[in-house]
C-alpha positions in Angstrom: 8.9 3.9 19.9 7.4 5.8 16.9 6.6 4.6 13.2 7.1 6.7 10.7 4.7 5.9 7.5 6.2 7.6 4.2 2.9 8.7 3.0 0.5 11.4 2.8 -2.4 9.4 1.7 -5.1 10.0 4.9 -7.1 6.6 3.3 -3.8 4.8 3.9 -3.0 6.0 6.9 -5.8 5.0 8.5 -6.3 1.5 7.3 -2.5 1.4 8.6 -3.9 2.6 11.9 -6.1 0.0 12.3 -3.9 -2.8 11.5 -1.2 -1.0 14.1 -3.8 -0.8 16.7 -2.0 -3.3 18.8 1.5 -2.4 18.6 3.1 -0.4 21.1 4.2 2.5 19.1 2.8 6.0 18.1 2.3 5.6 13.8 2.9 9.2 12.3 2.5 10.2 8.7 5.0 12.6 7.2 2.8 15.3 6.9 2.8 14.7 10.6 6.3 15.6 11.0 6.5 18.3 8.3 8.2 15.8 5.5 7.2 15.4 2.2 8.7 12.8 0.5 10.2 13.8 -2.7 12.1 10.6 -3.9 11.6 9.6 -7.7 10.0 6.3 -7.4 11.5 4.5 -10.4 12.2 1.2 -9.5 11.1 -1.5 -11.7 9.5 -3.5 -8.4 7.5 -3.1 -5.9 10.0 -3.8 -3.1 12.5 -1.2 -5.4 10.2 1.8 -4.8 9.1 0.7 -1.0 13.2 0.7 -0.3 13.8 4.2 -2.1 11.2 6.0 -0.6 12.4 4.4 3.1 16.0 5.2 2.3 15.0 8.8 1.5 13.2 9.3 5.0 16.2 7.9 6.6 18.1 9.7 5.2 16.5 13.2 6.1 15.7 11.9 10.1 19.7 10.8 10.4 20.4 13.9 8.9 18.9 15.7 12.0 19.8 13.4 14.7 16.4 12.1 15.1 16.5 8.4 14.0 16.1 7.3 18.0 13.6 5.0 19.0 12.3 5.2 15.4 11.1 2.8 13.0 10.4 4.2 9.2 7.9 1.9 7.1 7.1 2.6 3.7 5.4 0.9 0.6 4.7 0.7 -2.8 1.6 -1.5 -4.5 -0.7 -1.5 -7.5 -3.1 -3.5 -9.7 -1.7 -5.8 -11.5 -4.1 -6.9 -14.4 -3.3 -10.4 -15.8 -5.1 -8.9 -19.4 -2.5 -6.0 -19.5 0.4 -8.4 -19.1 0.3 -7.0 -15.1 0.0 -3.1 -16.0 -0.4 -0.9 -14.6 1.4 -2.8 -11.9 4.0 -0.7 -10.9 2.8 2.4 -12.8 -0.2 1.9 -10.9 0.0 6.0 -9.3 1.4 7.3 -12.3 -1.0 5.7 -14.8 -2.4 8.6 -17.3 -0.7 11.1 -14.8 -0.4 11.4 -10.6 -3.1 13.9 -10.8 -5.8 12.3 -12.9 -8.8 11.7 -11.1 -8.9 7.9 -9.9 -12.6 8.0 -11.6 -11.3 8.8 -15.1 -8.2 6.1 -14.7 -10.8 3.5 -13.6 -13.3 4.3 -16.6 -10.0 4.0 -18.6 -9.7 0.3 -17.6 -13.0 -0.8 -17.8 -12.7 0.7 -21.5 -9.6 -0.9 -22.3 -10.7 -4.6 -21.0 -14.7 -4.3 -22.2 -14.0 -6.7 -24.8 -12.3 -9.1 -21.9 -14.5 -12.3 -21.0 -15.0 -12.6 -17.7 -12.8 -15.6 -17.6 -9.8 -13.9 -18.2 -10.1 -10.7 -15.8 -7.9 -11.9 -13.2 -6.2 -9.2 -11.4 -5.0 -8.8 -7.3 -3.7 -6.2 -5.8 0.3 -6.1 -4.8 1.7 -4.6 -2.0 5.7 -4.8 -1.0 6.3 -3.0 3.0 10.0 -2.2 3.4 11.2 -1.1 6.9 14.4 0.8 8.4 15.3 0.7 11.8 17.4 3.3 13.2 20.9 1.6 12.8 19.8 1.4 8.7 18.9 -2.6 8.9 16.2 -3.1 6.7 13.3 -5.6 6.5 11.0 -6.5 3.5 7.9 -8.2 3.4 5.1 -8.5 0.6 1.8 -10.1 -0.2 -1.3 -10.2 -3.0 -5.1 -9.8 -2.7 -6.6 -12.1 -5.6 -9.7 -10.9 -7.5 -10.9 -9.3 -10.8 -11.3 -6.8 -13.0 -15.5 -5.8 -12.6 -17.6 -4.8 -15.3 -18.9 -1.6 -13.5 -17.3 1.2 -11.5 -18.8 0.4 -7.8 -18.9 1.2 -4.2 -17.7 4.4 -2.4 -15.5 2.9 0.2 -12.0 2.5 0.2 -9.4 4.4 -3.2 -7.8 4.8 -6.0 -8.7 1.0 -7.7 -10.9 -0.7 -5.3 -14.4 0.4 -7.2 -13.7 -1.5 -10.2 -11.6 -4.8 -8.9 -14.5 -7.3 -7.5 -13.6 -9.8 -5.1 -15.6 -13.3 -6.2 -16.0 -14.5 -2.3 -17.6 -11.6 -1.2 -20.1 -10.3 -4.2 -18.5 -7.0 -4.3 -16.3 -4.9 -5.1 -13.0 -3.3 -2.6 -15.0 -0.4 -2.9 -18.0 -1.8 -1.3 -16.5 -3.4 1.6 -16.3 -2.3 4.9 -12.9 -1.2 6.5 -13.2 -3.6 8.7 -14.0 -6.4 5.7 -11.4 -4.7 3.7 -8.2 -4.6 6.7 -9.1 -8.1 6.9 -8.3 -9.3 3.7 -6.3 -6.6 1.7 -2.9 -6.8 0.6 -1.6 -4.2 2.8 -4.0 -5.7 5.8 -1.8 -8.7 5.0 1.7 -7.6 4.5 1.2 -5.1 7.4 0.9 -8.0 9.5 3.5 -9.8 8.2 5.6 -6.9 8.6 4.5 -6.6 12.2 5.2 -10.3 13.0 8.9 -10.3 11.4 9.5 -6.7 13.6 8.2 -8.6 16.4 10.3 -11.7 16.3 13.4 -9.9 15.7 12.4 -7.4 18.7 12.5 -3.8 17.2 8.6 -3.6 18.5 6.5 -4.5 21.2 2.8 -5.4 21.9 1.0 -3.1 23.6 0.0 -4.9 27.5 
């Protein structure tokens, strides 16, 4: 059995990794197999864009005969800021521009929400897995991780958002946790698992022994 992962993001591939440690499957990126995906994600969910982008990698691997023994995940997630009525949400990549440096988007936020009491920064990270097996059944799953909006860009760890959204249980930002903090309680730790117990139950994927 092999997962494909519709992304070329290394950070996410190997928090994905981690969490996929146990299951009895090799987990490939596309830029493993050569694929970039080049699907316009312009669905006005989450679980939209996670279904286009797995759709589009189906559709190239069934193309070429080489949907056997293969499982194709893919998702979409953001920050969803409870000051910005939930924006960027799912904007989140495409906020100011896909190639704007995640520093100058961040500094952009803070800006926008310095006026913001602390009180009313509530914000959590969504993320929405869909799955495709090779017969074109697909399975959804999604989940949150709570928090706020900080006051500071902080912590090198981790991407994109995770220096400026602080998590109150912990006294730190996403970007200051470890990976192993982080896979524990991150929105893609979470629906990664959820996505791995519903594959599980419905037997498209194995444990390793």
């Amino acid at each position: 059995m092999r997962i494909v992962f519709a992304t070329g993001n290394a950070g996410k591939m190997r928090e994905i990794r981690d969490i996929l440690a146990d299951v009895d499957a090799e987990v490939l990126s596309l830029k493993e197999l050569g694929l970039k995906s080049e699907a316009e994600e312009d669905g006005e969910t989450f679980e939209e864009n996670a279904r286009i982008k797995v759709r589009e990698i189906f559709d190239i691997l069934n193309g070429r005969h080489e949907m056997h023994n293969t499982l194709i995940m893919a998702d979409d997630s953001g920050l969803c800021i409870d000051a910005l009525g939930g924006e960027p949400g799912v904007h989140s990549a495409r906020f100011m521009g896909h190639d704007t440096d995640y520093k100058i988007k961040n500094a952009a936020i803070l800006k926008q929400l310095e006026d913001v009491p602390d009180n009313k920064r509530g914000a959590a990270f969504v993320c929405h897995i869909s799955a495709i097996d090779e017969d074109g059944r697909l399975y959804d799953a999604e989940d949150d991780m709570p928090g706020a909006i900080s006051r500071e860009s902080r912590g090198a760890e981790g991407f994109g958002y995770d220096p400026i959204f602080y998590l109150p249980e912990f006294g730190k930002t996403s970007g200051e946790l470890s990976e192993e903090e982080k896979n524990a309680i991150s929105h893609r730790g979470k629906v990664l698992r959820k996505m791995r117990d519903i594959l599980l139950n419905c037997g498209i994927i194995s444990m390793k022994q």
